[in-house]
MDTraj code that builds the backbone (N, CA, C; nanometers):
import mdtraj as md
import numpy as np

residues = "UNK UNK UNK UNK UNK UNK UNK UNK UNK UNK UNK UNK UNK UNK UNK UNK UNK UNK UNK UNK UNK UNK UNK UNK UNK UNK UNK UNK UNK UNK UNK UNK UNK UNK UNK UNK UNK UNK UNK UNK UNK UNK UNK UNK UNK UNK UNK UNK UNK UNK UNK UNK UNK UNK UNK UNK UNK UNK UNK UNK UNK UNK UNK UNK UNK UNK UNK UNK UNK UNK UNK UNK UNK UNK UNK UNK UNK UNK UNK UNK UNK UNK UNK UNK UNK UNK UNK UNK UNK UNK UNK UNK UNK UNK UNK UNK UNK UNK UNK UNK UNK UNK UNK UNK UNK UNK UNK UNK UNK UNK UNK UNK UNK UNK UNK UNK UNK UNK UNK UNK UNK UNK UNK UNK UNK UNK UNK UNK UNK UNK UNK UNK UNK UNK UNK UNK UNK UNK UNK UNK UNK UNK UNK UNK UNK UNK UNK UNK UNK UNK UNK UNK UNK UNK UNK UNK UNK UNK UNK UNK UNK UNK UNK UNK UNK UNK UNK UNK UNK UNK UNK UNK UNK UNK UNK UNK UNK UNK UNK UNK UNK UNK UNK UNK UNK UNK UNK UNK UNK UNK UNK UNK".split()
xyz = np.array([
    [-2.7365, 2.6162, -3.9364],
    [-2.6265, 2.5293, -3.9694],
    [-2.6597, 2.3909, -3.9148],
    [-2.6202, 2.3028, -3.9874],
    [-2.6483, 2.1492, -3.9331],
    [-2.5507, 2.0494, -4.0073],
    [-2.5470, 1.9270, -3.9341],
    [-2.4025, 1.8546, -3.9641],
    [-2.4847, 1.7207, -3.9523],
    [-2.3884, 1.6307, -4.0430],
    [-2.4108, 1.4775, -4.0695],
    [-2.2998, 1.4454, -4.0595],
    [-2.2751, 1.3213, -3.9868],
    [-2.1672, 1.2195, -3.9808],
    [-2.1379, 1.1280, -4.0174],
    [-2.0504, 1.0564, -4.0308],
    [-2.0049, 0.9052, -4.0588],
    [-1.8858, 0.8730, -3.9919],
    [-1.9120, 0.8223, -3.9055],
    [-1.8047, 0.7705, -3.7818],
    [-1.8352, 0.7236, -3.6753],
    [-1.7439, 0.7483, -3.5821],
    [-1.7756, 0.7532, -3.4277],
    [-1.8643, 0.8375, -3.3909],
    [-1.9497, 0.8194, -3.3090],
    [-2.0703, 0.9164, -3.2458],
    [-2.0263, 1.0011, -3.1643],
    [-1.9685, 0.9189, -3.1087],
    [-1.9222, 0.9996, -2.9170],
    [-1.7894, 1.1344, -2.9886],
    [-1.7064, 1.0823, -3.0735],
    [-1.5894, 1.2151, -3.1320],
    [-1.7189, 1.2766, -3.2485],
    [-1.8221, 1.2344, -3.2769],
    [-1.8899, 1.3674, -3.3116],
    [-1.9378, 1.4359, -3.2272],
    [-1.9658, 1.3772, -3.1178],
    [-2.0854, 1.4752, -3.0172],
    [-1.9601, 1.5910, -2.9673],
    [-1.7929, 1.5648, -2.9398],
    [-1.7017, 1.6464, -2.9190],
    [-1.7053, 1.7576, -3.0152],
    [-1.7017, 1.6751, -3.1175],
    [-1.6971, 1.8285, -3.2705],
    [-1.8147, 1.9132, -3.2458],
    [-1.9557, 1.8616, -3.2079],
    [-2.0518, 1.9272, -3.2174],
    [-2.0613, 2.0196, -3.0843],
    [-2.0167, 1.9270, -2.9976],
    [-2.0267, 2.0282, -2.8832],
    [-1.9321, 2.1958, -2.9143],
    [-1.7875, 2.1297, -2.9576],
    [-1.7083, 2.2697, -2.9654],
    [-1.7594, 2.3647, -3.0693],
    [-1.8818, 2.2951, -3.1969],
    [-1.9243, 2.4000, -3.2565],
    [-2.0077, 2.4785, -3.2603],
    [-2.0663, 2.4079, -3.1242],
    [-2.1818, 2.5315, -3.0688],
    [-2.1188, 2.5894, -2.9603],
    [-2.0312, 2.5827, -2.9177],
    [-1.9662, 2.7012, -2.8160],
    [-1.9094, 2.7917, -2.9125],
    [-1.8739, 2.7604, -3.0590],
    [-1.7725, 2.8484, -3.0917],
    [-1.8741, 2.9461, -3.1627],
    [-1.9675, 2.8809, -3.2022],
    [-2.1295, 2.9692, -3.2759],
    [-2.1696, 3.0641, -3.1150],
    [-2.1578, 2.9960, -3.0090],
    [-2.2253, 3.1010, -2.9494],
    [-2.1119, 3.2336, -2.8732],
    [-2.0254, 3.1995, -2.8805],
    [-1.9108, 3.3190, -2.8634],
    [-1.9033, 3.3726, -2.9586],
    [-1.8987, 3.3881, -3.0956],
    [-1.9205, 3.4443, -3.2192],
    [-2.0382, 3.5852, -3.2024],
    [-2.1471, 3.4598, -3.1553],
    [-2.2590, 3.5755, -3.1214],
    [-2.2523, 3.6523, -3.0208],
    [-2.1648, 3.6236, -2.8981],
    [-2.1962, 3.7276, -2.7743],
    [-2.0517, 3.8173, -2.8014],
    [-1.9313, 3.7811, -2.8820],
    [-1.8518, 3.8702, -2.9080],
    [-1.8683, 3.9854, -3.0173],
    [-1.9501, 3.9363, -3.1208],
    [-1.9449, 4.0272, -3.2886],
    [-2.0971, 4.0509, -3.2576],
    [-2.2338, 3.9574, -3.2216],
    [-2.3314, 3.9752, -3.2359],
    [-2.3854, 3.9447, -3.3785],
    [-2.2775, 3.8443, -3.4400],
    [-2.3293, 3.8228, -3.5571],
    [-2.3181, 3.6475, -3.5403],
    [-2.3746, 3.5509, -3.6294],
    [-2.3102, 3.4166, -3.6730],
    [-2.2358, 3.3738, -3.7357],
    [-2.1541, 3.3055, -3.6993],
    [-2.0543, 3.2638, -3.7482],
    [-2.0588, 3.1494, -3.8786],
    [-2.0031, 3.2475, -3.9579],
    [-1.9805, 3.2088, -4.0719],
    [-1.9609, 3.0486, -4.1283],
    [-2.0111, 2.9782, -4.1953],
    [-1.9847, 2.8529, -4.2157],
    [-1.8380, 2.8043, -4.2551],
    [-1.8094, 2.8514, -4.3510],
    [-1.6157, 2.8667, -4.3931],
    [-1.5588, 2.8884, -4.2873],
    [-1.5653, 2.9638, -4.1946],
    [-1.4851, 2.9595, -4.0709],
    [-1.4576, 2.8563, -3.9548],
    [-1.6028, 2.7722, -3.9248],
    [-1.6339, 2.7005, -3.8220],
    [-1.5482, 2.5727, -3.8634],
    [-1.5719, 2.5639, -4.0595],
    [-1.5307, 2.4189, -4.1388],
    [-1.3924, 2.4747, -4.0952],
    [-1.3362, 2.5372, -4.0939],
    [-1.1937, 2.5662, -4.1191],
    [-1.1363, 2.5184, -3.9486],
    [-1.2027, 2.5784, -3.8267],
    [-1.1776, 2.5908, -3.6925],
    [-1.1788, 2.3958, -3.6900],
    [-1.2602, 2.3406, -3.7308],
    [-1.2974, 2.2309, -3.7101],
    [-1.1839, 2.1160, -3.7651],
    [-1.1097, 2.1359, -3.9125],
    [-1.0161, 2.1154, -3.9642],
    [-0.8870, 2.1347, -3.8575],
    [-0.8831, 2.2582, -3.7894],
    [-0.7860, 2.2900, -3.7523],
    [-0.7355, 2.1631, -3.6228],
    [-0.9021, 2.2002, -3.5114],
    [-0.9283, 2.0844, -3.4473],
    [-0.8421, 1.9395, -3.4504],
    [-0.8784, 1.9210, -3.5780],
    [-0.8935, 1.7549, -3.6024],
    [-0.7010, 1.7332, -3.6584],
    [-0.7007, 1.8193, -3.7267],
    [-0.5404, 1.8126, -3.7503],
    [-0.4349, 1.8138, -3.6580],
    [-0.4824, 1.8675, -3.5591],
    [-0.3492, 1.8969, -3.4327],
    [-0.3533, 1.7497, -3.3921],
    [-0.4478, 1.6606, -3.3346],
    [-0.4407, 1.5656, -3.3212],
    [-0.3388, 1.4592, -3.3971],
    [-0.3045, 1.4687, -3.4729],
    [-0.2512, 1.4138, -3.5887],
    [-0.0780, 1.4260, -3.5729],
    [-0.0879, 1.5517, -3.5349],
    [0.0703, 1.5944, -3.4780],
    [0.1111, 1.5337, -3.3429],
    [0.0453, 1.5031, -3.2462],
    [0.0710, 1.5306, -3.0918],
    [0.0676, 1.3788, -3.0430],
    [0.1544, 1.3528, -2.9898],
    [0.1638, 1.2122, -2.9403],
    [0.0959, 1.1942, -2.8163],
    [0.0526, 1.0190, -2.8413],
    [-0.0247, 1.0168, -2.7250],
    [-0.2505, 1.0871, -2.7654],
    [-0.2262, 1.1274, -2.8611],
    [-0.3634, 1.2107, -2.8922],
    [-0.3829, 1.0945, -3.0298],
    [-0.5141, 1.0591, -3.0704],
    [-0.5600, 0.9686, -3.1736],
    [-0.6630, 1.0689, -3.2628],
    [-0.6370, 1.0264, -3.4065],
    [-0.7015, 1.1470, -3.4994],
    [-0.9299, 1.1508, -3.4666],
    [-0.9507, 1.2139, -3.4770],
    [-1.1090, 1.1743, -3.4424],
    [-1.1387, 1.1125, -3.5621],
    [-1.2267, 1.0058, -3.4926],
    [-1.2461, 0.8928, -3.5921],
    [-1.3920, 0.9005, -3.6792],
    [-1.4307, 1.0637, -3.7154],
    [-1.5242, 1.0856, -3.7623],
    [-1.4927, 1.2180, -3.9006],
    [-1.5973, 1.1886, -3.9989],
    [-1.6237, 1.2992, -4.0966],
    [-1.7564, 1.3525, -4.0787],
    [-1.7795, 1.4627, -4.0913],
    [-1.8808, 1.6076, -4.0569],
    [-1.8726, 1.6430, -4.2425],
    [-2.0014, 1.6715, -4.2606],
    [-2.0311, 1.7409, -4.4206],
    [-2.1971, 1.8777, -4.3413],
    [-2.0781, 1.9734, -4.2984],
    [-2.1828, 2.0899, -4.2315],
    [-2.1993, 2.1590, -4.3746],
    [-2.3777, 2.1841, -4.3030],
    [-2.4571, 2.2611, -4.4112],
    [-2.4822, 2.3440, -4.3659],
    [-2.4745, 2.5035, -4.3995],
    [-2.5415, 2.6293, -4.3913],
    [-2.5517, 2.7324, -4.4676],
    [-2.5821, 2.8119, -4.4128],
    [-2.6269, 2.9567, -4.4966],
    [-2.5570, 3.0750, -4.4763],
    [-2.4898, 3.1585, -4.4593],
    [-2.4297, 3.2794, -4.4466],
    [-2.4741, 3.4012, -4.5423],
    [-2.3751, 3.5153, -4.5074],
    [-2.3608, 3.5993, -4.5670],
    [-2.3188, 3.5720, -4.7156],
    [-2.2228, 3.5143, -4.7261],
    [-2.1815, 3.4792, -4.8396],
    [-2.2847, 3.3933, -4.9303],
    [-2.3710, 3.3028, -4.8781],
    [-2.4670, 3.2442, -4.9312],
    [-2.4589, 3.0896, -4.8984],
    [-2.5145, 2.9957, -4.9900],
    [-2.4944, 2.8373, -4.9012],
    [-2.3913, 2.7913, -4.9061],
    [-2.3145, 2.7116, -4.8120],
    [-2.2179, 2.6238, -4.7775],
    [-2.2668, 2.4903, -4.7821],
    [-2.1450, 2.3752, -4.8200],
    [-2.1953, 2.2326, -4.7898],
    [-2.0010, 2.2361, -4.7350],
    [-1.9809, 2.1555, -4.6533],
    [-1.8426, 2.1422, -4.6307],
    [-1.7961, 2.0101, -4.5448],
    [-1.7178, 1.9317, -4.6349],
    [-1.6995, 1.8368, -4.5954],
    [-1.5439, 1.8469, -4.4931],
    [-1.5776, 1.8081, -4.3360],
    [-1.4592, 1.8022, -4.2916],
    [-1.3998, 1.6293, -4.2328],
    [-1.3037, 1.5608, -4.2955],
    [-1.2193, 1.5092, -4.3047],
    [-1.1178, 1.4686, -4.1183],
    [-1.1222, 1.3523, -4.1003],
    [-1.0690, 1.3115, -3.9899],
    [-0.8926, 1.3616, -3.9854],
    [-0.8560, 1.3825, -4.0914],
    [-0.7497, 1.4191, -4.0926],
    [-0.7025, 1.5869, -4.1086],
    [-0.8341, 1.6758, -4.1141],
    [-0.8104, 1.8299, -4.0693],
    [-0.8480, 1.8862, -4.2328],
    [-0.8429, 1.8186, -4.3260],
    [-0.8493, 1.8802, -4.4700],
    [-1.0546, 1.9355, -4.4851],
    [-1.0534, 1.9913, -4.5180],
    [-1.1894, 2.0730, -4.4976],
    [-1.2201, 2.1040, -4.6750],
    [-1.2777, 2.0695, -4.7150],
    [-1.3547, 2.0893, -4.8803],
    [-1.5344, 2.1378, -4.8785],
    [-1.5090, 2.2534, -4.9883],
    [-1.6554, 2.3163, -5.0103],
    [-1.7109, 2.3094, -5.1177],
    [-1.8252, 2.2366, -5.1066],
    [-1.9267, 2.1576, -5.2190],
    [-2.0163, 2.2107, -5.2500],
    [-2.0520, 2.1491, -5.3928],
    [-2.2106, 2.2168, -5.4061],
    [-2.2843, 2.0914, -5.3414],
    [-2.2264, 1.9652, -5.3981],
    [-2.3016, 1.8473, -5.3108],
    [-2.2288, 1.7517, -5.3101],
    [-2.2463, 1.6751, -5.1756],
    [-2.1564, 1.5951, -5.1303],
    [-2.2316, 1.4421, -5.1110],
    [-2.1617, 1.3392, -5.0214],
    [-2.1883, 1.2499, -4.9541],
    [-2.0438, 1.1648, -4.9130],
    [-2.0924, 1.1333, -4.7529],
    [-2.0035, 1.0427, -4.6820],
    [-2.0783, 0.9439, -4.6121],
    [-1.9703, 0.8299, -4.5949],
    [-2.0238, 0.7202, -4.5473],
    [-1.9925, 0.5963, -4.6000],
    [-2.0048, 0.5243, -4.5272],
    [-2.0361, 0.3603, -4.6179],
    [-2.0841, 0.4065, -4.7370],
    [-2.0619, 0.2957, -4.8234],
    [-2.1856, 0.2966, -4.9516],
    [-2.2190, 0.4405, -5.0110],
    [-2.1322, 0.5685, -5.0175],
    [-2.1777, 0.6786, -5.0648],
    [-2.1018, 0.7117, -5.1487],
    [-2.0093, 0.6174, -5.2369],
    [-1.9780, 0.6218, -5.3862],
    [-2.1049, 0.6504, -5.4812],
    [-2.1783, 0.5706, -5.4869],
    [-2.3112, 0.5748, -5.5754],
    [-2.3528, 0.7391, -5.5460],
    [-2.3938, 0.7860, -5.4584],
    [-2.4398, 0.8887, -5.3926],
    [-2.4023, 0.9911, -5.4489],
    [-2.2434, 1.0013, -5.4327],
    [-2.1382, 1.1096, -5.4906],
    [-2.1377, 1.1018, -5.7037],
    [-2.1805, 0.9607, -5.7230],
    [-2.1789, 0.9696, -5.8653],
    [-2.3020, 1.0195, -5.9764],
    [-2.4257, 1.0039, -5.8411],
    [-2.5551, 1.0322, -5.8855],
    [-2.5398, 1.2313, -5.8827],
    [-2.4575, 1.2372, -5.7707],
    [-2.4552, 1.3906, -5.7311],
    [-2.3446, 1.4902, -5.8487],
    [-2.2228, 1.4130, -5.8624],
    [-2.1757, 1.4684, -5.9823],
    [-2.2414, 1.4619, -6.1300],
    [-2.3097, 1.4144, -6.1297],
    [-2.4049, 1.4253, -6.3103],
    [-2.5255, 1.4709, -6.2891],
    [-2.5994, 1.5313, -6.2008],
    [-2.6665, 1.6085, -6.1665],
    [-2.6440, 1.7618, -6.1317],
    [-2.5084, 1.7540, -6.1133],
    [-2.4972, 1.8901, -5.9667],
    [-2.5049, 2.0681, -6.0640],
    [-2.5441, 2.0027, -6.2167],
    [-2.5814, 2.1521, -6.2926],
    [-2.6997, 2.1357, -6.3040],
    [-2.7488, 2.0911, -6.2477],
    [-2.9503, 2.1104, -6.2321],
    [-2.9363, 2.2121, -6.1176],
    [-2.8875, 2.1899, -5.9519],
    [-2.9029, 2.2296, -5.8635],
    [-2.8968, 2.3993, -5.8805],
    [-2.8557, 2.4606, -5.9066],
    [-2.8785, 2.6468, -5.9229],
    [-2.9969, 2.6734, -5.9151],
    [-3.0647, 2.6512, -6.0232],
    [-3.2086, 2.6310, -6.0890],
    [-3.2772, 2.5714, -6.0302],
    [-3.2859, 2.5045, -5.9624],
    [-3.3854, 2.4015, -5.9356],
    [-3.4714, 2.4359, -5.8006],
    [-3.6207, 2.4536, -5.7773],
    [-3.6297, 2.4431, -5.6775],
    [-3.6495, 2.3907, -5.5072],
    [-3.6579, 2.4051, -5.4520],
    [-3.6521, 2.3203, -5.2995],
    [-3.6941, 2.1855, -5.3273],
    [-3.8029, 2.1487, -5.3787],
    [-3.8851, 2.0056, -5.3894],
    [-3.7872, 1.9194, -5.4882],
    [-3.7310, 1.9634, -5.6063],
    [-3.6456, 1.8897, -5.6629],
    [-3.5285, 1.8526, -5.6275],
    [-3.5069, 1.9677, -5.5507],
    [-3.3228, 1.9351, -5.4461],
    [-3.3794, 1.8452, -5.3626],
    [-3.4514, 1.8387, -5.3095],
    [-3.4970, 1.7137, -5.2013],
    [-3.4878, 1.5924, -5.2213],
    [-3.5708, 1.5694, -5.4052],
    [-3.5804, 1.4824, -5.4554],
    [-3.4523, 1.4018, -5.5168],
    [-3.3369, 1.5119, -5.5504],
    [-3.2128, 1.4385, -5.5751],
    [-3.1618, 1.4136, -5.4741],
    [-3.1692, 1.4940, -5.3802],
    [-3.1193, 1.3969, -5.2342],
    [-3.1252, 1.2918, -5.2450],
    [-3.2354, 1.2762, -5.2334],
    [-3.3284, 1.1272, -5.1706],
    [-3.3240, 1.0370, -5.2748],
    [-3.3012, 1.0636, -5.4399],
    [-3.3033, 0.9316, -5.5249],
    [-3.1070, 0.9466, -5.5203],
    [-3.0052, 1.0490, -5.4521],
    [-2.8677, 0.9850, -5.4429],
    [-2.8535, 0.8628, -5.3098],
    [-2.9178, 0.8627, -5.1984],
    [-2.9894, 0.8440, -5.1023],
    [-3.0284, 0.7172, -5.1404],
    [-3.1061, 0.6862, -5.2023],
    [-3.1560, 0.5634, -5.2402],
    [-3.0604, 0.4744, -5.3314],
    [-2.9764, 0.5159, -5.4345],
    [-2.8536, 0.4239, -5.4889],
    [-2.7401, 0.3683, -5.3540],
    [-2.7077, 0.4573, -5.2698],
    [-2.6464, 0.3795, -5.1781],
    [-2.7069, 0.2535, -5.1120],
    [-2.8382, 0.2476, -5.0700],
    [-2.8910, 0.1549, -4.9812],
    [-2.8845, -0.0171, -5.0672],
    [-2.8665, -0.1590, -4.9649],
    [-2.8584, -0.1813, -5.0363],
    [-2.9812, -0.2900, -5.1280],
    [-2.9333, -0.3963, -5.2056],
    [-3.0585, -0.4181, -5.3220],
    [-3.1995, -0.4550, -5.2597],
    [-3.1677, -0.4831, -5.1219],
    [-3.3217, -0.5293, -5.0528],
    [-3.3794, -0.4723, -4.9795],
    [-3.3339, -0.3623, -4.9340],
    [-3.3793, -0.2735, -4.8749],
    [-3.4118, -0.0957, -4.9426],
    [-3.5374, -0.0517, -4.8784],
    [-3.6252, 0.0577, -4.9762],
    [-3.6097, 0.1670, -4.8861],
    [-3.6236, 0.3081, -4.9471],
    [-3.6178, 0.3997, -4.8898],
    [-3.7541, 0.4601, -4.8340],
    [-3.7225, 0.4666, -4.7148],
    [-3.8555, 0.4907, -4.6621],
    [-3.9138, 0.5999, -4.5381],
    [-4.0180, 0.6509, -4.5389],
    [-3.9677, 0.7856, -4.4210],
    [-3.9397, 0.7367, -4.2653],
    [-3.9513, 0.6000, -4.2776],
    [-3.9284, 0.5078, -4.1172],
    [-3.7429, 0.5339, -4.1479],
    [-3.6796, 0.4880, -4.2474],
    [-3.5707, 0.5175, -4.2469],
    [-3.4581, 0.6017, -4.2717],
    [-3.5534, 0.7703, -4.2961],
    [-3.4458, 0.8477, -4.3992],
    [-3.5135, 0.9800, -4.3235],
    [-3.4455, 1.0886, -4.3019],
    [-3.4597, 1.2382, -4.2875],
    [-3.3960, 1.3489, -4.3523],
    [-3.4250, 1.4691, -4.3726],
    [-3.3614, 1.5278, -4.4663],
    [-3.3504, 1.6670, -4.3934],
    [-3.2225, 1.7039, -4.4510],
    [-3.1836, 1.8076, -4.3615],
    [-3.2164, 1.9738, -4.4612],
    [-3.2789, 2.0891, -4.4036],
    [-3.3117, 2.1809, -4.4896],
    [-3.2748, 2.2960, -4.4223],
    [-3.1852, 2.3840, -4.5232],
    [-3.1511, 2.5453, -4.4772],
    [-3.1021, 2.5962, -4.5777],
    [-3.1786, 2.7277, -4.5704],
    [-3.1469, 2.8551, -4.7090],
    [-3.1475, 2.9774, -4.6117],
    [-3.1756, 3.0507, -4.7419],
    [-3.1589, 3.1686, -4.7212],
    [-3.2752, 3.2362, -4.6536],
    [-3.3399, 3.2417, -4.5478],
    [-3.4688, 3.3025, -4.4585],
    [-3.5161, 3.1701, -4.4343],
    [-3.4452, 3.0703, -4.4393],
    [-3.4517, 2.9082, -4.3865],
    [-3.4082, 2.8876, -4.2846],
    [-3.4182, 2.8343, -4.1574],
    [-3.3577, 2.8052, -4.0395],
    [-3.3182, 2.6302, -4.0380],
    [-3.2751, 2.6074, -3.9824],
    [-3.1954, 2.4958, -3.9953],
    [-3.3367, 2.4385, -3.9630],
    [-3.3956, 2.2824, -4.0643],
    [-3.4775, 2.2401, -3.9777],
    [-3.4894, 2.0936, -4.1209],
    [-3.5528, 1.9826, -3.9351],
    [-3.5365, 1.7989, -4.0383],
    [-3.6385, 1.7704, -4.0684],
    [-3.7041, 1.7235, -4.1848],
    [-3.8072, 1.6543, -4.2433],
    [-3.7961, 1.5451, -4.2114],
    [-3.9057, 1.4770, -4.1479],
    [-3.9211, 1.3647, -4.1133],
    [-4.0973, 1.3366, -4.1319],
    [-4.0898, 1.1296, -4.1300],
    [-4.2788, 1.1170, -4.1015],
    [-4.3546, 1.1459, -4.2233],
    [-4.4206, 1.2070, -4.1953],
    [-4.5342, 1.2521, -4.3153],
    [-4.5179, 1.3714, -4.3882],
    [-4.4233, 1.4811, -4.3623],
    [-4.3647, 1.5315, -4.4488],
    [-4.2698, 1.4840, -4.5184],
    [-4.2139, 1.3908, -4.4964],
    [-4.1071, 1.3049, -4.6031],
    [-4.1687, 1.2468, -4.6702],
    [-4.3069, 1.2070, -4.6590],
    [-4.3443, 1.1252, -4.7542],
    [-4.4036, 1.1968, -4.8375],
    [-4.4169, 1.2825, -4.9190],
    [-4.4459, 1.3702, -4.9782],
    [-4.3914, 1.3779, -5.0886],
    [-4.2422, 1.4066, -5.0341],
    [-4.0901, 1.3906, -5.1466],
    [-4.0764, 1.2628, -5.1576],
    [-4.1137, 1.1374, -5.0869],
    [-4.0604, 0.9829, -5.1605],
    [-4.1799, 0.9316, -5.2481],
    [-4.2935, 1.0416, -5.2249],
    [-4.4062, 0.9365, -5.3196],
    [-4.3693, 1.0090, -5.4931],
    [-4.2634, 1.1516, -5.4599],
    [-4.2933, 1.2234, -5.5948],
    [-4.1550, 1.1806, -5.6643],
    [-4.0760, 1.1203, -5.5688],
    [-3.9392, 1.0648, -5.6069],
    [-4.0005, 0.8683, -5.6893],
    [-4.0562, 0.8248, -5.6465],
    [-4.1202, 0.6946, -5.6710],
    [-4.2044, 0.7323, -5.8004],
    [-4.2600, 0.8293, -5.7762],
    [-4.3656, 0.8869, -5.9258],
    [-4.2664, 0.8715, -6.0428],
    [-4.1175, 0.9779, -6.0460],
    [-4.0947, 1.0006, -6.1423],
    [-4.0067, 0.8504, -6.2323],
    [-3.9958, 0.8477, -6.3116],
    [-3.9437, 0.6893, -6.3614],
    [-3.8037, 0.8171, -6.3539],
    [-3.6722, 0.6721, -6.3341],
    [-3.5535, 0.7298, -6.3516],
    [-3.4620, 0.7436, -6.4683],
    [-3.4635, 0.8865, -6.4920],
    [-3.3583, 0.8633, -6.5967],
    [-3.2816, 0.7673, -6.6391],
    [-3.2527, 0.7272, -6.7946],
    [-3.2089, 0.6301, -6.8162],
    [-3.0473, 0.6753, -6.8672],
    [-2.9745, 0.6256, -6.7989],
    [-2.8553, 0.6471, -6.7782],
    [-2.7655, 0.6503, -6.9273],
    [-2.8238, 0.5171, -7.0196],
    [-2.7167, 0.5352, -7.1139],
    [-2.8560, 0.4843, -7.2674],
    [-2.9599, 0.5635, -7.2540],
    [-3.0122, 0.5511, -7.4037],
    [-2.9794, 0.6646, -7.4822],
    [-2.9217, 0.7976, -7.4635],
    [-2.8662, 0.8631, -7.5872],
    [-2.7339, 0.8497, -7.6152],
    [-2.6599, 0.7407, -7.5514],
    [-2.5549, 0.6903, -7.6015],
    [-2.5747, 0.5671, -7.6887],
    [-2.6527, 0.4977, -7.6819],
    [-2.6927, 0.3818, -7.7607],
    [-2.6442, 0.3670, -7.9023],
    [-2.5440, 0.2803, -7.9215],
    [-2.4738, 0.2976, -8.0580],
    [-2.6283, 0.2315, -8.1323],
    [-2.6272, 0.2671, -8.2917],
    [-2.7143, 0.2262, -8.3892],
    [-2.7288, 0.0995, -8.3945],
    [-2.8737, 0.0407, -8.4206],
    [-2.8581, -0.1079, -8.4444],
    [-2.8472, -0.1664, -8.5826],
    [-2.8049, -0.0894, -8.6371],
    [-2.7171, -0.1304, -8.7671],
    [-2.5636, -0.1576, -8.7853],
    [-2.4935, -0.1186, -8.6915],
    [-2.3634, -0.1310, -8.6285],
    [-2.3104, -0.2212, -8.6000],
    [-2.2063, -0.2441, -8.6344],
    [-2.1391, -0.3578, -8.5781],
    [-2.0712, -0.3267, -8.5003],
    [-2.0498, -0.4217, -8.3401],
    [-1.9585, -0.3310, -8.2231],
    [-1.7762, -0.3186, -8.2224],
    [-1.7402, -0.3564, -8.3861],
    [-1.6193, -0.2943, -8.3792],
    [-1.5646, -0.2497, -8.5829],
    [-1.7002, -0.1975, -8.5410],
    [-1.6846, -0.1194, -8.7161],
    [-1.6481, 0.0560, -8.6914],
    [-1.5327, 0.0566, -8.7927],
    [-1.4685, 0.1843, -8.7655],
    [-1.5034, 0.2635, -8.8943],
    [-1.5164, 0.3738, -8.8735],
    [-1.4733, 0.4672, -9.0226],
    [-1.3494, 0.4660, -9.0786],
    [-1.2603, 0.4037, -9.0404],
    [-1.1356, 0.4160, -9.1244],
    [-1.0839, 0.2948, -9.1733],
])
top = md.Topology()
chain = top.add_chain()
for i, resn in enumerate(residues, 1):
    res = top.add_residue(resn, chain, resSeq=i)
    for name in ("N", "CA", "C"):
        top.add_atom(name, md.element.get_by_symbol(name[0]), res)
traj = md.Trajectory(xyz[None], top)
């Protein structure tokens, strides 16, 4: 399991701390791991009481935890205000409109697709956020990886560059040439 933020650091290092105590009581009580849906949910719960209780300020951070379970992969975005949502793919942050729009018109490739190409849409949603003068690069970007007989683990360095030279290879889809009205057309000629 592994988590990305966008917020405050110091009220993530709180979330993170309570979610490895609550992963490791999981294990010394059941002897199993704790489930990803559960932790997103404990974590929600967390962040919401705050919200009620005077004198207490909401944590000024969002968590999008990734893992693997029984049930199979999780992405789960949890929300400063306790609301907890489960994705096939996400993004938070500054600037992660683009991110989220590259990820919704893609996100029926992802089933199918394997590891090197999920990487690669990462990293070209990844790259629409940043902005026009600045390049994506393995000095600036890591990628987070876990499946199924996958252990949580970050690509960085010279294994990232691997996925940005094959992300740079491919030219990018062109967004709107099979919509391209005819060039015989006039742009407000109707059939009726």
């Amino acid at each position: 399991m592994g988590v990305a933020i966008a917020g405050l650091t110091s009220d993530a290092r709180v979330l993170s701390t309570y979610m490895r105590g609550e992963a490791m009581k999981s294990h010394m009580l059941f002897a199993r791991p704790l489930p990803v849906q559960r932790i997103a949910a404990q974590l929600g719960d967390k962040a919401q009481v705050n919200t009620q209780r005077y004198g207490r300020r909401p944590y000024g951070v969002g968590l999008l935890i990734a893992g693997y379970d029984e049930a199979g992969p999780h992405l789960f975005e949890v929300a400063p205000s306790g609301n907890f949502f489960d994705y096939f793919a996400m993004s938070i942050g500054a600037r992660s409109q683009s991110a989220k729009t590259y990820l919704e018109n893609h996100f029926e490739e992802f089933p199918d697709a394997p590891l090197d190409a999920l990487v690669v849409h990462g990293l070209r949603a990844l790259r629409d956020t940043l902005p026009q003068d600045k390049e994506l690069s393995a000095a600036n970007c890591s990628v987070g990886i876990v499946g199924k007989d996958v252990k949580w683990n970050v690509v960085e360095g010279d294994a990232l560059q691997r996925y940005l030279d094959v992300m740079n290879a491919e030219a990018p889809a062109p967004a709107a040439a099979d919509d391209a009205a005819p060039d015989d057309a006039a742009p407000m000629d109707t059939d009726a």
